[in-house]
C-alpha positions in Angstrom: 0.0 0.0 0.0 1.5 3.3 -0.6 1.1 6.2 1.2 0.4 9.2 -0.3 2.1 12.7 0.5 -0.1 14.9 2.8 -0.5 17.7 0.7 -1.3 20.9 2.7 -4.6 22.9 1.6 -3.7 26.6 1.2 -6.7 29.2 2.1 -7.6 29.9 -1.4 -8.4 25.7 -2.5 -10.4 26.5 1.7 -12.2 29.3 0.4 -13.1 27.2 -2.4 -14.1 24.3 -1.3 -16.5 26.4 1.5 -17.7 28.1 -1.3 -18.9 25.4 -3.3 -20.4 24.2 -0.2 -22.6 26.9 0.5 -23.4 26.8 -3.6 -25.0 23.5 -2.6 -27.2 24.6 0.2 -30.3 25.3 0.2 -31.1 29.4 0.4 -33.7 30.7 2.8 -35.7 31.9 0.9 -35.8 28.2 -1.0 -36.6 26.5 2.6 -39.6 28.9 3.3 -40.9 28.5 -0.6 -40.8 24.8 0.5 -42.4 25.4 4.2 -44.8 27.3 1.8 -45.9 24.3 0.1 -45.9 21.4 1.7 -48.1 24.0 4.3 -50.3 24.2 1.4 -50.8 21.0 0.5 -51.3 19.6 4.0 -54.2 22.3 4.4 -55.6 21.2 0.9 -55.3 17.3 2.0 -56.9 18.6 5.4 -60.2 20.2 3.9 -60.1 16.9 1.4 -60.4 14.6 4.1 -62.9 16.8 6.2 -65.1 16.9 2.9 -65.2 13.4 2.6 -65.6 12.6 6.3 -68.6 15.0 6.2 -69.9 13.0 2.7 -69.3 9.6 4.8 -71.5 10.7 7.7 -74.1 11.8 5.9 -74.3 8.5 3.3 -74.2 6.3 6.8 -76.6 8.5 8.7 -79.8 6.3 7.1 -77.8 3.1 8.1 -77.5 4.5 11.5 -81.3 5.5 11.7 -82.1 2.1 10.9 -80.2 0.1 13.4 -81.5 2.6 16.2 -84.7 1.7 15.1 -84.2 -2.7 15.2 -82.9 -1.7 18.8 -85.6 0.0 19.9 -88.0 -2.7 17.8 -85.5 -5.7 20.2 -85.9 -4.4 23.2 -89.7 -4.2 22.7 -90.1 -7.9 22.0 -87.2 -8.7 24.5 -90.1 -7.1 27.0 -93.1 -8.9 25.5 -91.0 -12.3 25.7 -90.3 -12.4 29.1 -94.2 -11.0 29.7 -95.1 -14.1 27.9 -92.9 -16.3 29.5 -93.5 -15.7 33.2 -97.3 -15.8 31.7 -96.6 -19.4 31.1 -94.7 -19.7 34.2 -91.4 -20.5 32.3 -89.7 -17.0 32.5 -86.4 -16.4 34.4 
């Protein structure tokens, strides 16, 4: 294996290289353009899904009604069972 020569680095090749360094990062003004956006499209995506959450509700709302009702509609032949049954002396 050979071992290369250290070479030293001179402030001009530092300047450069810190130079092309900061060439490669992202400005501020870049970063908040981003923020800008992806704020944006997380507002859009939140109205999207609170649109469709409203649209859900009111599709199931019927569905909702309906089972409400069979409880109600149980519970009142639940009662008229047991009447029956301790009628016929076999209740609980």
């Amino acid at each position: 294996m050979r071992v290369m020569p250290k070479k030293k680095t001179t402030l001009d090749e530092l300047a450069r290289m810190v130079a092309r360094g900061f060439e490669q990062a992202a400005s501020k003004e870049v970063l908040k353009s981003l923020e800008t956006r992806v704020d944006n499209e997380f507002k859009l995506l939140r109205a999207e899904t609170g649109t469709g959450f409203q649209d859900l509700k009111h599709m199931l709302q019927p569905l909702d009604e309906t089972v409400q009702s069979h409880d109600a509609e149980l519970q009142e032949l639940r009662e008229r069972v047991d009447r029956v049954e301790k009628q016929l002396g076999i209740g609980k």
